[in-house]
Structures are given as C-alpha cells and as structure tokens.
N, C-alpha and C positions, 0 to 999 in steps of 0.2 A: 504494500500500500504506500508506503515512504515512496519507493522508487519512482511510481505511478505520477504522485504530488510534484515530486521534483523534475520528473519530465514535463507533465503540465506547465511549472512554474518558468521551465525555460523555453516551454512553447510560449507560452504568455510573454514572455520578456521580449523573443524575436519577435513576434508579431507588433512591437510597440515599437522595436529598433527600426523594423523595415516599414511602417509606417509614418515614423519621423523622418525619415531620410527620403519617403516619399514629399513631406510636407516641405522638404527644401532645394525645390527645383528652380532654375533657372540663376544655379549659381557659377561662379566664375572665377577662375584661378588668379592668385594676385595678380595686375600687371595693368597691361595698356591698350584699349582699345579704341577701335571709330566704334560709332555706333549712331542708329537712326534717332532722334528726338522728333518724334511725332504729338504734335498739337489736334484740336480740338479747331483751329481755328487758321483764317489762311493771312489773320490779322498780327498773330504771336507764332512766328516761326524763328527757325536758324537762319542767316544772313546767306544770304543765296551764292555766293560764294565758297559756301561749305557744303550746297546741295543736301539742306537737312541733315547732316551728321553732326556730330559732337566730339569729344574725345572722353572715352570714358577710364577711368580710373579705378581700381579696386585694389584696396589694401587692406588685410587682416580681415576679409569678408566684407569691408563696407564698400558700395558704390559712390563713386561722386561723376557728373559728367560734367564739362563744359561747354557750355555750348556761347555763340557770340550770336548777337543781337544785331538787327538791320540796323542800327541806329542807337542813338543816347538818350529815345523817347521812353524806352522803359527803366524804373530807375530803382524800382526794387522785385522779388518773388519771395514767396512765401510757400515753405511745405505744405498744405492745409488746404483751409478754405479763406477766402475773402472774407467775412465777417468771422473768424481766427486771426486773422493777421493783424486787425485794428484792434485787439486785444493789450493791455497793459501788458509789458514783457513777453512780446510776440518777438521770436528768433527771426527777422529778419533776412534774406541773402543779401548781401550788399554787392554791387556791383565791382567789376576790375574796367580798366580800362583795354580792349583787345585792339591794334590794327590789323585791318580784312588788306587783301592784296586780291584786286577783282583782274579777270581774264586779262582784261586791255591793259595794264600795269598800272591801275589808278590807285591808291589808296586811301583810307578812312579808319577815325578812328570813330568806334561800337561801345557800346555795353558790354560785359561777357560777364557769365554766372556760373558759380559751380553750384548744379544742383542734385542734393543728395537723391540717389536712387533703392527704393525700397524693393524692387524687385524687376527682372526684365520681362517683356511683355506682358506686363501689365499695367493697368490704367492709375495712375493717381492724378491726387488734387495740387496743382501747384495755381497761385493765386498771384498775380500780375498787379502793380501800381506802374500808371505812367506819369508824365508831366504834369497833368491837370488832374493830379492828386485824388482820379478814383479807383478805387480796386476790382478787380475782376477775380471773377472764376473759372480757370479753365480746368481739363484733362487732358495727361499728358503722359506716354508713355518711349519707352526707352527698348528698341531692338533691333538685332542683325549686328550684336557684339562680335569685330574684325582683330582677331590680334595686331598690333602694331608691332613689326618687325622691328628689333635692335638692328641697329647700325654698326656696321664694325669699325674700330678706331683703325685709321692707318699711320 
C-alpha cells in the first residue's frame, strides 16, 4: 500500500511539473533579438524605417523591446491601462532620444521606449500620452522573435 501512495505521489508531482512548464511558453533564451511590435492602431506604430520591428532584449527571463517612434509626438507609455497611468505613483516609460537613418540618407531625431514585455504573442495593455496631454488605450503585442547575430571582432 506504501509503495502504491508513493507512486501516486510522484505521479501527482509530474503531472504538476509538466503542466507548469506547459504554463511557460513562449519563452526565450537570454540574448538579442528583432522582433515585430504590433499595435492596435495605424496611428501608434514603429517608425517606418524599422518596418514595424523593434529590438528585443531578454535577460535572466525578463523581456524589454525597443522600439522608436515616428516622431517626438509621443512623450510617454505606460504598462497598463490609461486610467492606471494617471494614477498617483504610476511607473511611467520615459522616453530616450533615438536617430532613425530613412532609405534616402535623411535623418531625424524620434522618441524611443523600452517597453517591458510580458509574454510573446500575446496581447497586452500599453497606454500612450502625447503632446496634448491625453492618454490613450491601446493593444499591443510582440512577435517573430529573430536572433540577432554577434558580430565577430577582427
């Protein structure tokens, strides 16, 4: 009867092992990659000069991408929602300053945001303030993670 229990028990246990490990899909090895940033909207995109990609980033299992902005019209994101962002001690993304380098060799200097990624292809809430200080709601999700090749030093 012992033995019976203790097989059960570590039936029991693998089934909990290989259904957690089912619960963490679309994970990704430290490193560097492009990857798509797909919007909700043909109004909050990536700067057409990166054809909707981003760079994304994954270290110690977290995601961050970067992605740069048509312009310096938007001036902040927010992981969440819009009515979370206006929140007292709302985490903010603050902006960096990016230059885009377009086909014809013109340049411009963008918005760019590192924004954290909670999982790949899937939808979340990232929440937009522009110049004239109102905030939106979009959906935004993140996929067709590229490894980015090291370069070899010569």
């Amino acid at each position: 009867m012992k033995k019976k229990v203790i097989v059960l028990l570590w039936a029991v246990i693998l089934c909990c092992a290989l259904a957690a490990g089912c619960g963490k899909k679309n994970t990704l090895a430290d490193g560097t990659y492009t990857a798509d940033f797909n919007t909700d909207s043909s109004m909050f995109h990536v700067n057409e000069a990166y054809e909707g990609k981003g760079i994304l980033t994954v270290e110690n299992g977290q995601m961050t991408i970067h992605v740069s902005m048509p312009s310096k019209n938007i001036v902040n994101l927010y992981l969440g929602s819009a009515e979370d962002a206006q929140k007292d001690g709302a985490e903010l993304i603050q902006p960096v300053t990016d230059t885009v380098t377009y086909s014809d060799g013109a340049t411009e200097e963008v918005n760019g945001f590192d924004v954290p990624v909670p999982a790949i292809d899937e939808e979340f809430d990232l929440a937009l303030i522009g110049k004239k200080g109102v905030w939106y709601d979009h959906k935004v999700s993140v996929s067709n993670p590229v490894a980015v090749e090291e370069t070899e030093s010569k």
